[in-house]
C-alpha positions in Angstrom: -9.8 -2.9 71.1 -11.6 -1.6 74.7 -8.0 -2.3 76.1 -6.4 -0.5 73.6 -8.7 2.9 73.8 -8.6 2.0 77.7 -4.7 2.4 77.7 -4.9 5.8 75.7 -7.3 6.7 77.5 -5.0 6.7 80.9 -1.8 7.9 78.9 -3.5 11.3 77.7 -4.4 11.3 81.3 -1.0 11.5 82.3 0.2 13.6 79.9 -3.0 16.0 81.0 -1.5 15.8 85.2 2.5 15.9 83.8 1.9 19.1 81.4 0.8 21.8 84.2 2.2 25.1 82.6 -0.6 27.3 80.9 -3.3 24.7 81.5 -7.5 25.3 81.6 -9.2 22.5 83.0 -13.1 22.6 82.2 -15.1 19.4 84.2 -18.8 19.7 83.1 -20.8 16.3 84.9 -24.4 15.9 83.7 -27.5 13.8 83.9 -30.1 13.1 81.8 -33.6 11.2 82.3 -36.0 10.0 80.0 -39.5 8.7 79.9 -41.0 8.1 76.5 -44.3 6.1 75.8 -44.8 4.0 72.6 -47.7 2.2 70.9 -45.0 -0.1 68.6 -42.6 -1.0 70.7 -41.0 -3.6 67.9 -42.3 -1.2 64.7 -44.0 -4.3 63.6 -46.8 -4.3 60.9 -49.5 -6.0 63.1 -50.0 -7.5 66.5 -47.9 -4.0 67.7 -47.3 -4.1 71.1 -46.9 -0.5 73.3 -44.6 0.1 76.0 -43.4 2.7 78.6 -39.1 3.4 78.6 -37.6 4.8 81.1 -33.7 5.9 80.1 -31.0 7.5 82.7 -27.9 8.9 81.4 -25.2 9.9 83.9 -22.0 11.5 82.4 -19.1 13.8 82.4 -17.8 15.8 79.9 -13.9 16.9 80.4 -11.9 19.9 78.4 -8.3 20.5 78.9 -5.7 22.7 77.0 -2.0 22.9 77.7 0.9 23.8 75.5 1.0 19.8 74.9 -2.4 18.7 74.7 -6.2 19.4 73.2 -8.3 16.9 74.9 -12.0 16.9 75.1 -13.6 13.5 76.6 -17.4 12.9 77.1 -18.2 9.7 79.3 -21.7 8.7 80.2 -23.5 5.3 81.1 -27.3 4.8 79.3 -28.9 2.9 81.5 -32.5 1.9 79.6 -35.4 0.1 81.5 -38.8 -1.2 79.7 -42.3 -1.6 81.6 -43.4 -4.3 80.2 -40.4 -5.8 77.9 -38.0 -6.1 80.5 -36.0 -8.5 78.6 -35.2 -5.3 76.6 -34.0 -3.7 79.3 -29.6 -2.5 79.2 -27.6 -2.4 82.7 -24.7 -4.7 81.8 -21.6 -2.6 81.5 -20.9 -3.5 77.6 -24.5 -2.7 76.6 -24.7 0.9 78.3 -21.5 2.9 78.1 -21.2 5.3 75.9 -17.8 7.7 75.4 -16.6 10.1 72.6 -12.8 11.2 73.0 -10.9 13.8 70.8 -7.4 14.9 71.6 -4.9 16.8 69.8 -1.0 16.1 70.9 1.8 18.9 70.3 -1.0 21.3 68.1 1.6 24.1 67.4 4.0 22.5 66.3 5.0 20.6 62.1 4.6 17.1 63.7 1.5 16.5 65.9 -0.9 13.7 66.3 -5.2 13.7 66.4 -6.9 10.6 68.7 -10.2 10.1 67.9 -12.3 7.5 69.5 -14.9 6.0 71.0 -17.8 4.2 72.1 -21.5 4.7 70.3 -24.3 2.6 68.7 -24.7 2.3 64.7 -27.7 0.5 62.9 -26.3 -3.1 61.8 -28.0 -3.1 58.4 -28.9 0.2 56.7 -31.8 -0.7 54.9 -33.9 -1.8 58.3 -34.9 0.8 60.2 -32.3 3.1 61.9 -31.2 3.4 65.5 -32.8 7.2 65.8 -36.0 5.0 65.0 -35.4 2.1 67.8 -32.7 1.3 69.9 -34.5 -2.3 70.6 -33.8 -3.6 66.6 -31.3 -3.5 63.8 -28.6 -1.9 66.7 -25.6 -2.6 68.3 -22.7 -1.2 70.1 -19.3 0.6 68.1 -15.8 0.7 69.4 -13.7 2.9 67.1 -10.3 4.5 67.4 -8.4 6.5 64.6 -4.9 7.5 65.4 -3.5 9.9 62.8 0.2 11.3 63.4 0.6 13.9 60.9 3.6 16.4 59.7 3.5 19.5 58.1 6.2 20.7 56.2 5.9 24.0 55.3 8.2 24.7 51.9 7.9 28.2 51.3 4.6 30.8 52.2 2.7 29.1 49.0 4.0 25.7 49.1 3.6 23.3 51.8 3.4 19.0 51.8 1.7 16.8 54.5 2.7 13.6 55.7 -0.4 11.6 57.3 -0.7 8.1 58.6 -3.8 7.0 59.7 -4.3 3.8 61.7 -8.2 2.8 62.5 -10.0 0.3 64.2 -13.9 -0.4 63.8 -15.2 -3.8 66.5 -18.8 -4.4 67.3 -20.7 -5.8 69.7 -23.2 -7.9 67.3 -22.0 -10.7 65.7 -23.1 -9.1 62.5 -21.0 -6.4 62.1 -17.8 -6.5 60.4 -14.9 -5.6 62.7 -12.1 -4.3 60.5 -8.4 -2.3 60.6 -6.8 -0.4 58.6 -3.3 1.5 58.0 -3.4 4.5 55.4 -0.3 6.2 54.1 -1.0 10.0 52.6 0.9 12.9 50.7 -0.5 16.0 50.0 0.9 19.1 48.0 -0.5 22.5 48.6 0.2 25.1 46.1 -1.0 28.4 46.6 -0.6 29.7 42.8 -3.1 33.2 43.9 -4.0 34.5 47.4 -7.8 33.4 46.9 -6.5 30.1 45.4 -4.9 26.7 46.2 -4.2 23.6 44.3 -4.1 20.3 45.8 -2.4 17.1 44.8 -3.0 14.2 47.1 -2.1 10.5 46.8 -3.0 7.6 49.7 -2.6 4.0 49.9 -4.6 2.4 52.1 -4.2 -1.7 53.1 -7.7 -2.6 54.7 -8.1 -6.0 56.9 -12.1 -7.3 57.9 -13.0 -9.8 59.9 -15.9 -11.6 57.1 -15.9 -9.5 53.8 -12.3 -9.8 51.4 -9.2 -7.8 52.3 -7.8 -4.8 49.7 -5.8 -2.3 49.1 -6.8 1.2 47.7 -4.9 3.5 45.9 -6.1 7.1 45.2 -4.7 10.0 43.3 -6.9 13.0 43.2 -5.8 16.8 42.2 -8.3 19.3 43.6 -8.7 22.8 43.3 -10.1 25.6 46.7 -10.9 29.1 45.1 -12.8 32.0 47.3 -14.4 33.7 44.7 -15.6 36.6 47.1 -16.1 37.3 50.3 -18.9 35.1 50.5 -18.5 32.6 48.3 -16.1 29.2 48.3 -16.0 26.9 45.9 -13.7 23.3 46.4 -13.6 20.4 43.9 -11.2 17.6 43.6 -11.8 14.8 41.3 -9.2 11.4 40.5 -8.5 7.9 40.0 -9.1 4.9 42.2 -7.5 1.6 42.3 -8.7 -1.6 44.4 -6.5 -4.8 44.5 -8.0 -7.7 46.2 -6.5 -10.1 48.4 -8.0 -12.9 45.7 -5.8 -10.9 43.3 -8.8 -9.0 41.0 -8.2 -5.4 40.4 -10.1 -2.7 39.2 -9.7 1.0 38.5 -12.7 3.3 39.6 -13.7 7.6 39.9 -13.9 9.6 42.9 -14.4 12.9 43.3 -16.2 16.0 45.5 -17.4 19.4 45.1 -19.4 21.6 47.0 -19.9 25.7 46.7 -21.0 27.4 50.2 -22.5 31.0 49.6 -23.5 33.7 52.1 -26.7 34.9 51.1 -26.3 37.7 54.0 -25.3 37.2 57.4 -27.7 35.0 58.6 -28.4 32.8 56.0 -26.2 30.3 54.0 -26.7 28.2 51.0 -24.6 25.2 50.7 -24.4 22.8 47.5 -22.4 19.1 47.5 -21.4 16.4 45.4 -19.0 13.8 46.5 -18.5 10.2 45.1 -16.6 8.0 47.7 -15.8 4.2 49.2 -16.7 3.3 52.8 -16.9 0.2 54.6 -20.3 -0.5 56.1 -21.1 -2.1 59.4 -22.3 -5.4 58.1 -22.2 -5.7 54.2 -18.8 -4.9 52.9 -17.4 -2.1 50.6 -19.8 0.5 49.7 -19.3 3.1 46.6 -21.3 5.7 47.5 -22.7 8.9 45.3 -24.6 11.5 47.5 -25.8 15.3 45.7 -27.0 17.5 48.6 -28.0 21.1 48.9 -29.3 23.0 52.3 -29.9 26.4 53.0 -29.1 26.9 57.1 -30.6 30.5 58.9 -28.9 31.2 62.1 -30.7 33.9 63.9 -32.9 34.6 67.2 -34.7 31.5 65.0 -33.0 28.4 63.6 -33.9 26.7 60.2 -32.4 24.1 58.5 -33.6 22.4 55.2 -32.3 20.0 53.3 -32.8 18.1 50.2 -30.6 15.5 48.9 -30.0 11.7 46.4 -28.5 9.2 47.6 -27.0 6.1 45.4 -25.2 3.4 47.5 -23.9 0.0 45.6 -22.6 -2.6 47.4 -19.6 -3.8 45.9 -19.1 -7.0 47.9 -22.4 -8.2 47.5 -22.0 -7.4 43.4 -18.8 -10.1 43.6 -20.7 -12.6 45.0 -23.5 -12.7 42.5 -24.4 -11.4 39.4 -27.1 -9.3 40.6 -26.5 -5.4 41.3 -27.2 -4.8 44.9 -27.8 -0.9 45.1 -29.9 1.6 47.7 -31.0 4.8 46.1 -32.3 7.4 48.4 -34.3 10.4 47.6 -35.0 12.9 50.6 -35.8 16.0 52.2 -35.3 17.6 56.2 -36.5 20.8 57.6 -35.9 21.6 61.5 -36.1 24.6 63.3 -35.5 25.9 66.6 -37.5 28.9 67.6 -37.6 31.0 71.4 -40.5 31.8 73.0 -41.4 33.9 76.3 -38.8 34.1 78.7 -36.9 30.5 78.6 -39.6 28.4 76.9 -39.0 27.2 72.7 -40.2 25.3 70.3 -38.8 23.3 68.1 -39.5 20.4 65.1 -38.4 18.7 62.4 -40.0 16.6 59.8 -38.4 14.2 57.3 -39.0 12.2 54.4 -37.2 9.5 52.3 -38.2 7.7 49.0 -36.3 4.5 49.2 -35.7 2.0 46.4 -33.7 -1.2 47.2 -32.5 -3.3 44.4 -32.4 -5.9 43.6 -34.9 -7.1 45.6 -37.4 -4.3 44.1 -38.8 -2.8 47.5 -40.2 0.6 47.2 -40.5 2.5 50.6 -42.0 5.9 51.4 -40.7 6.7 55.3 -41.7 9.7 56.9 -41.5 11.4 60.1 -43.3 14.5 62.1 -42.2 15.7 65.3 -42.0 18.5 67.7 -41.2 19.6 71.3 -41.9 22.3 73.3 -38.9 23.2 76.1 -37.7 24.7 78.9 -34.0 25.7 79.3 -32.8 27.8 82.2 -28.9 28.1 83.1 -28.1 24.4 83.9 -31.6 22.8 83.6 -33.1 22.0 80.2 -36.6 19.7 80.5 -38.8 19.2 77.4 -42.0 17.5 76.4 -42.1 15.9 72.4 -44.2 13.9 70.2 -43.2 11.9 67.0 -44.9 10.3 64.5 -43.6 8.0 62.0 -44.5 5.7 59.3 -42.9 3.3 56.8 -44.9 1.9 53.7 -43.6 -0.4 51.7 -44.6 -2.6 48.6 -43.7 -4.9 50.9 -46.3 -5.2 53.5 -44.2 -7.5 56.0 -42.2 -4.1 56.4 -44.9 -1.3 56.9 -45.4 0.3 60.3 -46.7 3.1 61.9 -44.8 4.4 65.3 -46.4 7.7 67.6 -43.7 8.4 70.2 -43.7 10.7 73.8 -41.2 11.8 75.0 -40.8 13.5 78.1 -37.1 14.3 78.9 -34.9 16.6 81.6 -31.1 17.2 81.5 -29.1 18.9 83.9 -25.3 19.7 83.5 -23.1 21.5 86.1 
């Protein structure tokens, strides 16, 4: 897998040095350093133990158009040093680098391809807490790549069908996670039957391969409907039929479906409503069927808000076919941010968040909050900020309580 996104990696490269007509070339190297202090290093419940990090991220960000090619690569190395627990501490090459790459072959033209990879950290189980939380537990290190050749076949000026194959790759550093691959085959029909409305008709089949949790194959027909009602309102729904065939030769027929209405309440502010019931693969426990209802209302002026509200209801489907117990994660939450200028080049800015966890079936209730704010500092390239955080986790399990207050001191500079 790192040889495989290391070789695309150097082709798009010399497809960006072979395709010189009408190109922009935009090289943007940065650096980040961070020194944060915390009095629960490991989030434990007692015996917590408080530390002093120190993280340095050198990177490069690169954007280059031609006639050809849409690429935009960022590359950085997170180098992460601990006080005290310097057993903790992440120099080795595998642990540190970090890489996001998006590129776009041919993108005027029917047949064009979308790369999409790169190099991150996930949490390994998502009922422990999450890497935003700790980078020191429950983490590890993503390689991904999605390769998606596509064709566009434009019909008539209301009727068009697309052609998609997408081939992914998911591999882990931890032993825990589940590497997989997968090769999906897609048709879509889009009908234009009024100017303000399309109909879609999409089928897939997708043939998924993972390294611990059973093979399958997934077949999906869903017919969906886009309508702009006005100016300022878009509604889009699609609801269908899926079908899973196991490599141990069960099948079984299931729903999926999506909606969400986005209204412009005037020209700053936005309300956005969602549904959408879905299958993923998680990072260490199988096939997930997920159910998420969301709805935020986003201003975007001199001032920036965000809030949030939203249920979550995640089953775990592989776990469910290895015992007769129902393994399922519902989530209830809410998250409000803002942004907000000050004086000259100083802001503020916060966020707080909380989830109402409920993990069956081992019955364990959580309430998990979190407070924080900053205050900032940005001036053409320089951007340095001071922050505090304060988090806590109780749970009718006391093993997994903890409370967590964070500083963060933190100064990035980008040419």
């Amino acid at each position: 897998m790192k040889s495989t996104m290391t070789l695309i990696f150097i082709g798009l490269l010399i497809l960006l040095l072979a395709e010189s007509a009408r190109a922009s070339l935009r090289v943007s190297p940065y650096f980040t350093l961070v020194e944060e202090y915390t009095d629960n290093l490991f989030l434990s419940a007692d015996d917590e133990q408080s530390d002093w990090m120190t993280t340095a991220q050198p990177g490069i960000g690169l954007v280059y158009d031609t006639l050809a090619l849409e690429l935009d690569v960022d590359y950085s190395l997170k180098l992460r040093y601990y006080k005290d627990y310097q057993e903790g501490n992440e120099t080795a090459l595998s642990d540190i680098q970090r890489s996001d790459i998006n590129a776009l072959l041919f993108p005027e033209r029917a047949f064009r391809v979308y790369l999409d990879g790169g190099i991150s950290q996930v949490s390994i189980d998502e009922r422990d807490p999450g890497v935003e939380e700790s980078e020191l537990l429950n983490a590890t290190n993503l390689y991904k790549l999605t390769a998606n050749p596509q064709y566009l076949w434009e019909l008539s000026n209301n009727f068009s069908i697309t052609f998609d194959y997408f081939y992914r790759i998911s591999e882990y550093e931890s032993n825990f996670g589940d590497d997989t691959s997968s090769h999906e085959y897609s048709l879509l029909l889009d009908r234009k039957i009024a100017e303000s409305t399309d109909l879609l008709l999409r089928y897939s089949f997708l043939d998924h391969q993972a390294n611990f949790y059973r093979n399958f194959e997934l077949q999906t027909l869903t017919l969906g409907l886009a309508h702009r009602l006005s100016s300022r309102m878009v509604v889009e729904a699609d609801a269908g039929s899926v079908l899973f065939h196991y490599d141990n030769g069960v099948e079984k027929r299931n729903t999926t479906g999506k909606g969400r209405l986005s209204y412009l309440l005037s020209r700053a502010l936005t309300l956005s409503i969602s549904y959408i019931r879905d299958y993923a693969v998680s990072v260490s426990r199988g096939l997930i069927q997920r159910e998420n209802t969301a709805a935020s209302l986003i201003y975007s002026g001199r001032t920036t808000i965000e809030g949030k509200v939203y249920f979550s209801d995640e089953k775990f489907l592989e776990d469910e076919a290895l015992s007769d117990n129902e393994t399922r994660d519902k989530i209830l939450g809410a998250i409000l941010s803002f942004k907000m200028p000050l004086m000259g080049h100083v802001y503020i800015e916060g966020f707080c968040n909380y989830k109402n966890l409920n993990y069956l079936p081992v019955d364990e209730k959580i309430d998990r909050y979190a407070i924080g704010s900053a205050i900032g500092y940005a001036f053409n390239k320089l951007d340095v900020s001071l922050g505090y955080t304060f988090r806590v986790n109780e749970s009718n399990i006391d093993v997994n309580d903890y409370k967590n207050n964070l500083v963060t001191l933190q100064g990035s500079l980008r040419y």
